[in-house]
C-alpha positions in Angstrom: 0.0 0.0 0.0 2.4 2.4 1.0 4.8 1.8 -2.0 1.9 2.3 -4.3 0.9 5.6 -2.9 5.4 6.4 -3.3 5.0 5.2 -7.2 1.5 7.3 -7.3 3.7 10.4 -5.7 7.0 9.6 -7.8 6.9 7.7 -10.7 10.7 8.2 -11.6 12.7 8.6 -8.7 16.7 9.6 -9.1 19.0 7.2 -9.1 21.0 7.8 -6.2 22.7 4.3 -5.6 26.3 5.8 -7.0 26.2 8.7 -4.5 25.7 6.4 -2.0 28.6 3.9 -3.3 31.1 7.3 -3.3 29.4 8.5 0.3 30.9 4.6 1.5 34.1 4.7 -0.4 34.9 8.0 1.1 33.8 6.6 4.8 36.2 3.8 4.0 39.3 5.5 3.0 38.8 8.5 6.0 38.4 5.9 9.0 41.4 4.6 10.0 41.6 2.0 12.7 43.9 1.4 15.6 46.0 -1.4 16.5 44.4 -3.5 19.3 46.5 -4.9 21.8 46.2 -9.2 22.3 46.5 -8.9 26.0 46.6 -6.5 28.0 49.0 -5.3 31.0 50.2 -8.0 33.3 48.8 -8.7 36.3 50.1 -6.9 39.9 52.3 -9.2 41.8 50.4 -8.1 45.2 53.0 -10.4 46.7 55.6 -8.2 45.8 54.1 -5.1 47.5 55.8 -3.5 50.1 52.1 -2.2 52.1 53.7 0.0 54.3 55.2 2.3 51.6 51.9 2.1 49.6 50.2 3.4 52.8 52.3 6.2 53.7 52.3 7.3 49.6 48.3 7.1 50.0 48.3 9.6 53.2 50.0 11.8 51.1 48.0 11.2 48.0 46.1 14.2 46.3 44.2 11.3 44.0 42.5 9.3 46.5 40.2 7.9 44.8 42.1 6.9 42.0 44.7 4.9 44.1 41.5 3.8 45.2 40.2 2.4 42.4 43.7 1.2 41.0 43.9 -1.0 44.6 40.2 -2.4 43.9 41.0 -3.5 40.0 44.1 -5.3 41.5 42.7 -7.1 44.4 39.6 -7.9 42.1 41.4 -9.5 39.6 43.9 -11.6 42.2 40.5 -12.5 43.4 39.1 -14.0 40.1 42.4 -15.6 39.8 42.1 -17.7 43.4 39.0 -18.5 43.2 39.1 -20.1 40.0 42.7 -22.3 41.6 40.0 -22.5 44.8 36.8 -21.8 45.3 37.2 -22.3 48.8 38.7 -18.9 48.7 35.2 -17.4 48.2 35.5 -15.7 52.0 38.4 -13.1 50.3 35.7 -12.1 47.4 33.1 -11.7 50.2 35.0 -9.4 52.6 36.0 -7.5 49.6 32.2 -6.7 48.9 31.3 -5.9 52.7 34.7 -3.2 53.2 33.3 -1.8 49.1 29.5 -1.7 50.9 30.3 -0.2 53.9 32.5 2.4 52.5 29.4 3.2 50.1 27.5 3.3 52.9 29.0 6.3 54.5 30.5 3.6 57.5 34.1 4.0 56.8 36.4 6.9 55.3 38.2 6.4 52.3 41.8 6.3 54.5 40.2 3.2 56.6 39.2 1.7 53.6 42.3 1.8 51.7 44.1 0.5 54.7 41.5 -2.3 55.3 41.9 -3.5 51.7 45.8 -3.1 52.0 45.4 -5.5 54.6 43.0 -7.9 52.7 45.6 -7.7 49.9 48.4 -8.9 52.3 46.4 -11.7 53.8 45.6 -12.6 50.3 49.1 -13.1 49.6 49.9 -14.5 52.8 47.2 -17.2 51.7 48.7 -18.0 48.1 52.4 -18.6 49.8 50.8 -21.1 52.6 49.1 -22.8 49.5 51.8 -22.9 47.7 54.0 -24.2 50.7 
C-alpha cells in the first residue's frame, strides 16, 4: 500500500545508488583503525608489594580515589584468579564486597578503607604462599 501511494507520488525517482557507493568509499578510506592490543597489562604481583610504603604514599596522596580504584581492579582480579585455583577462597571475594559496601554506605572513610583492603591484599598473599608451601 504504502509503495503504491510512493509510485503514485513519484513515478521516476533519481538514481542515487552511486552517491551512496562514493558516500561509502569515502567513509572507507577516511576511518582509520587502531591497533588493538592481544593482552593487556600483566597482572600486579600483590605479593611483591611493600604495604607499608603504599600506605604512607596514600596519606599523602592528592588522588585518593584513583589509588582507590587502582587497589580495587588489582585485588579484584587476584581474586578472580584464586577462586578459579580454589573456590574455597570465596570468604576473600566476600569481605572485599562488605569493606566496598560499607564504605558506600557512609560507615568508613576512604583512608580506613584503603588500609583495610591493604590488609585484605596482604592476607591474600599470605594465603597463596601457605598454598603454595
Amino acid at each position: 500500500m504504502l509503495e503504491a501511494i510512493r509510485v503514485k507520488l513519484n513515478p521516476n525517482p533519481p538514481d542515487i545508488t552511486k552517491v551512496l557507493g562514493d558516500i561509502n568509499s569515502l567513509l572507507d578510506d577516511s576511518i582509520t583503525g587502531h591497533a588493538i592490543r592481544e593482552q593487556g597489562p600483566p597482572a600486579l604481583d600483590l605479593s611483591k608489594i611493600n604495604f607499608e610504603a603504599l600506605a604512607s604514599k596514600f596519606k599523602q596522596s592528592k588522588h585518593k580515589n584513583t589509588d582507590l580504584e587502582v587497589l580495587k581492579a588489582a585485588i579484584r582480579a587476584k581474586l578472580e584468579k584464586m577462586i578459579q585455583l580454589n573456590r574455597t577462597r570465596a570468604d576473600f571475594a566476600e569481605k572485599f564486597e562488605e569493606l566496598i559496601e560499607s564504605y558506600n554506605a557512609g560507615s568508613r572513610t576512604i583512608e580506613a578503607l584503603y588500609q583495610e583492603l591493604l590488609e585484605l591484599s596482604n592476607s591474600m598473599s599470605f594465603e597463596e604462599q601457605r598454598h603454595v608451601r
